[in-house]
C-alpha positions in Angstrom: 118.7 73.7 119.4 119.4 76.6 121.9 116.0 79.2 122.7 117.1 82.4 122.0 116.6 84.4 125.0 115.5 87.6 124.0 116.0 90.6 127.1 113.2 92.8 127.2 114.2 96.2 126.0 114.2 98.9 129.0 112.2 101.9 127.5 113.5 104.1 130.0 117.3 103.4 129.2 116.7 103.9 125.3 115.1 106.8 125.6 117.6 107.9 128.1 120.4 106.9 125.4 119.1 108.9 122.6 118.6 111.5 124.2 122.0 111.7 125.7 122.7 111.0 121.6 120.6 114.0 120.4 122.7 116.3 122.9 125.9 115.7 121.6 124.8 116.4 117.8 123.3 119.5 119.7 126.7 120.4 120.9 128.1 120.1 117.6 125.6 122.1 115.9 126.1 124.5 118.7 130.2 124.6 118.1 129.4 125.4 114.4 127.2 128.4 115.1 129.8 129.4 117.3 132.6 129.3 115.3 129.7 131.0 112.0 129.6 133.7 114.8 132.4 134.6 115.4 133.7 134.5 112.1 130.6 137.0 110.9 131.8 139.3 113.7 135.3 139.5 113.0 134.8 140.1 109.2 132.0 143.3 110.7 129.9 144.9 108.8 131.8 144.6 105.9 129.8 141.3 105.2 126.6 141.9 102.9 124.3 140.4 105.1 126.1 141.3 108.5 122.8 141.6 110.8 120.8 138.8 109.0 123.4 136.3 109.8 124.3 138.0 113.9 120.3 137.5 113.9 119.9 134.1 113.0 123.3 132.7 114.3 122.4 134.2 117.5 118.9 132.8 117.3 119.8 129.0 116.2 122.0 129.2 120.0 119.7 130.1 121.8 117.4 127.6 120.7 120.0 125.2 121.3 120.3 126.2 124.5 116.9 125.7 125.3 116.6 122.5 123.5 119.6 121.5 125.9 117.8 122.3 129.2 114.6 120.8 127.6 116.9 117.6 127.1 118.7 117.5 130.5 114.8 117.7 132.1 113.6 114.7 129.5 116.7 112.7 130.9 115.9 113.0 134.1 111.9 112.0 133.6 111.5 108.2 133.9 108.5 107.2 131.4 108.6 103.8 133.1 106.6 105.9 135.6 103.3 106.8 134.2 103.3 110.0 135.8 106.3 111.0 134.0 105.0 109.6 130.4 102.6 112.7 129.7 105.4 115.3 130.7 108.1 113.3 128.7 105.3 113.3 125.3 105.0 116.6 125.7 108.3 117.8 126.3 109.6 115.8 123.4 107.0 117.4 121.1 107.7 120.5 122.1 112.1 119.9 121.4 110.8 118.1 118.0 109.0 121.7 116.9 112.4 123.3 118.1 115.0 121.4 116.4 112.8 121.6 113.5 113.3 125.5 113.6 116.6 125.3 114.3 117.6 123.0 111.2 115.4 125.6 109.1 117.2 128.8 110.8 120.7 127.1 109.7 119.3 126.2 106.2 118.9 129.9 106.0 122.5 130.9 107.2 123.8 128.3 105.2 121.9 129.9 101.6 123.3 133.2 102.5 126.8 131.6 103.5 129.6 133.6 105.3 131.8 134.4 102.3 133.0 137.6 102.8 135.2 137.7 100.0 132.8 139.1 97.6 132.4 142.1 99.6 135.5 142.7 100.1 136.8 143.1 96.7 133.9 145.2 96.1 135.6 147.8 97.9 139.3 147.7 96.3 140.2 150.0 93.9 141.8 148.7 91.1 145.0 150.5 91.8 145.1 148.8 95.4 145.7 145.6 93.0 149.5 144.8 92.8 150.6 143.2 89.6 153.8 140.8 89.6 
C-alpha cells in the first residue's frame, strides 16, 4: 500500500488566495451599490427616503473602497515572514470590523428597499388615471 504524501499547505499562498477571493465578492457588492445608486438618483427626490439611501449607498462604497486598498496591502504582506505576521493580524482585524459594517449598512438599504413606486402614485391624481 502507497504512503500518501501529503504537501505541506503554503500559508502564504492561502491567505493570498482568499484574499484575492474576498475582493472579487467585494467588487460585486460594490457593482450592486452602484447600480442601488444610481437608480436612487435617477428616480430623485421623489423617493421617500431619497437622502437616507444617497447616505448609506454612498457610505457602503466607500468602505469598499477602503476595504479594497486594505486587501491589495494584505496581498502583498507575506506572513511567512514574521515581520509581516503582526501587520497582516492587524490589518485583517481591522477589514473584518469593516465588512462587518458594510453588510450591516446594506441590511439597512435593503429594509428600506428602492421601490419608488409607492411614492410615485402617491402623487397622481385620480384623473391622471386612464381607464380602457
Amino acid at each position: 500500500m502507497a504512503a500518501a504524501v501529503h504537501k505541506a499547505i503554503d500559508a502564504n499562498r492561502y491567505a493570498s488566495k482568499k484574499t484575492l477571493a474576498q475582493g472579487m465578492l467585494d467588487i460585486a457588492l460594490l457593482t450592486a451599490n452602484a447600480s442601488q445608486l444610481k437608480y436612487i438618483l435617477q428616480v430623485g427626490k421623489q423617493h421617500e427616503f431619497y437622502t437616507l439611501m444617497v447616505t448609506l449607498i454612498s457610505v457602503s462604497i466607500v468602505l469598499q473602497i477602503l476595504v479594497g486598498v486594505l486587501f491589495v496591502v494584505l496581498g502583498n504582506l507575506n506572513i511567512n515572514k514574521e515581520k509581516d505576521q503582526r501587520k497582516a493580524d492587524v490589518i485583517n482585524n481591522i477589514t473584518t470590523g469593516i465588512i462587518f459594517v458594510i453588510s450591516l449598512v446594506n441590511v439597512i438599504i435593503s429594509g428600506f428597499g428602492l421601490d419608488a413606486k409607492p411614492a410615485l402614485l402617491q402623487n397622481l391624481n385620480r384623473e391622471d388615471i386612464i381607464e380602457p
